[in-house]
C-alpha positions as CSV (number, residue, x, y, z in Angstrom):
1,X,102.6,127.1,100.1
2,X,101.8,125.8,103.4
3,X,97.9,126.6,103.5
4,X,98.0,124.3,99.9
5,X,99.9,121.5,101.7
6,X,97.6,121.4,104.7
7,X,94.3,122.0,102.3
8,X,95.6,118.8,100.7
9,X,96.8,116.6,104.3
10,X,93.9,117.8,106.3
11,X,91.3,115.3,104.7
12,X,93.6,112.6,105.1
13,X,94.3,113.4,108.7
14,X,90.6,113.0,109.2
15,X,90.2,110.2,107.0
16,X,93.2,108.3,109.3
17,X,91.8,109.4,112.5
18,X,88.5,107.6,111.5
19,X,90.2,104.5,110.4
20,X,92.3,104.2,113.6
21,X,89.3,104.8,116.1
22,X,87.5,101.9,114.0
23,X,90.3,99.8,114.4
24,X,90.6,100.6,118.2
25,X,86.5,100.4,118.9
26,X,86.8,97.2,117.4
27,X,85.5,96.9,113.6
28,X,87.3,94.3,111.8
29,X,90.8,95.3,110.2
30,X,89.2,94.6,106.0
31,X,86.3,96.8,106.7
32,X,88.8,99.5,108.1
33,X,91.4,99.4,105.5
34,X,88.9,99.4,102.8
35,X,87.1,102.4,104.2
36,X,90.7,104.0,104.1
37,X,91.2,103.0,100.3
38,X,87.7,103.6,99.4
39,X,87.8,107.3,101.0
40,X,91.7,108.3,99.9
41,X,90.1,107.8,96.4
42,X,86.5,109.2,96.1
43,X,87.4,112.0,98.8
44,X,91.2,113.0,98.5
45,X,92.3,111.9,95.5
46,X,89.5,114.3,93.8
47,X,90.7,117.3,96.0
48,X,94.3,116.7,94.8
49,X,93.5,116.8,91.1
50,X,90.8,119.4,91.1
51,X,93.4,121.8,92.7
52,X,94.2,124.0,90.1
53,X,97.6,125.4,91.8
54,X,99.1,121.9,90.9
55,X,101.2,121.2,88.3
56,X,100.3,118.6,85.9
57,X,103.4,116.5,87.2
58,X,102.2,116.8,90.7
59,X,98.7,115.5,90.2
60,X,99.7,112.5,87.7
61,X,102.3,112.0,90.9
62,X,99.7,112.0,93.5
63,X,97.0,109.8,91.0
64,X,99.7,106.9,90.7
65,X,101.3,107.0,93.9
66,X,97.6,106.7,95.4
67,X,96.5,104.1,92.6
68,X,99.7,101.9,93.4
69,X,100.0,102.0,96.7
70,X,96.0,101.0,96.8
71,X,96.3,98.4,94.8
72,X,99.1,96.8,96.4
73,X,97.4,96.9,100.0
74,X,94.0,95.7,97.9
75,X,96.3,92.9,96.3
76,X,98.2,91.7,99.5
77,X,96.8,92.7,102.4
78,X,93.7,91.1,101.6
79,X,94.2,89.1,98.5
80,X,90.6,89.1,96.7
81,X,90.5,89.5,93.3
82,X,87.3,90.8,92.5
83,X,87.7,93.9,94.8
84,X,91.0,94.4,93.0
85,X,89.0,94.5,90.0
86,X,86.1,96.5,91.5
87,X,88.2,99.0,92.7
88,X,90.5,99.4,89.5
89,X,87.2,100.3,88.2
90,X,86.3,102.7,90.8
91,X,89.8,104.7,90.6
92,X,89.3,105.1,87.0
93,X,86.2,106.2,87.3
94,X,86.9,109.1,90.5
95,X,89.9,110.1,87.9
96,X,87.9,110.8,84.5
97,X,85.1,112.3,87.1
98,X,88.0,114.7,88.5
99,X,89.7,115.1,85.0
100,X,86.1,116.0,83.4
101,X,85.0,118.6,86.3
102,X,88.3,119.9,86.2
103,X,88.5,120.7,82.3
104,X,84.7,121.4,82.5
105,X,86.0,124.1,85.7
106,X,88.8,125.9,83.3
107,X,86.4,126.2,80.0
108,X,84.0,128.2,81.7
């Protein structure tokens, strides 16, 4: 149970660690927090569902808990509408990819 947990965390850790030094060196705070919601979805989000040691309830948890919480720091942390859209687009996209390769993973 443990190595699953960290297999999961340890791509976010990393992920964090890189948005924090970017916000320390300097980069503007947008550019940081969308390379945070960018990555959690093409990189960890991908991971979470492909994992076949996950219940069905687990990764529909993790896809809307990462999809919500997202959108809402998309929405009001910086307030543009077409990278809400954009990115609605792009979360439904690394989903079906994940969904697909992971169907595509158990048929053969």
């Amino acid at each position: 149970m443990y190595n699953k947990f960290l297999k999961e965390l340890k791509p976010l850790i990393i992920i964090s660690i890189i948005t924090l030094a970017s916000i320390a060196i300097g980069f503007d705070a947008n550019f940081s927090i969308f390379f945070f919601i960018y990555s959690v979805t093409l990189f960890v989000l991908p991971i979470s569902i492909k994992d076949s040691n996950l219940s069905l309830r687990m990764k529909l948890f993790i896809a809307v808990s990462v999809g919500i919480a997202s959108v809402l720091a998309i929405n009001y942390l910086i307030g543009r509408q077409r990278i809400f859209y954009l990115y609605i687009i792009l979360f439904l996209m690394a989903i079906s990819y994940s969904t697909a390769s992971n169907l595509r993973s158990k048929r053969d």
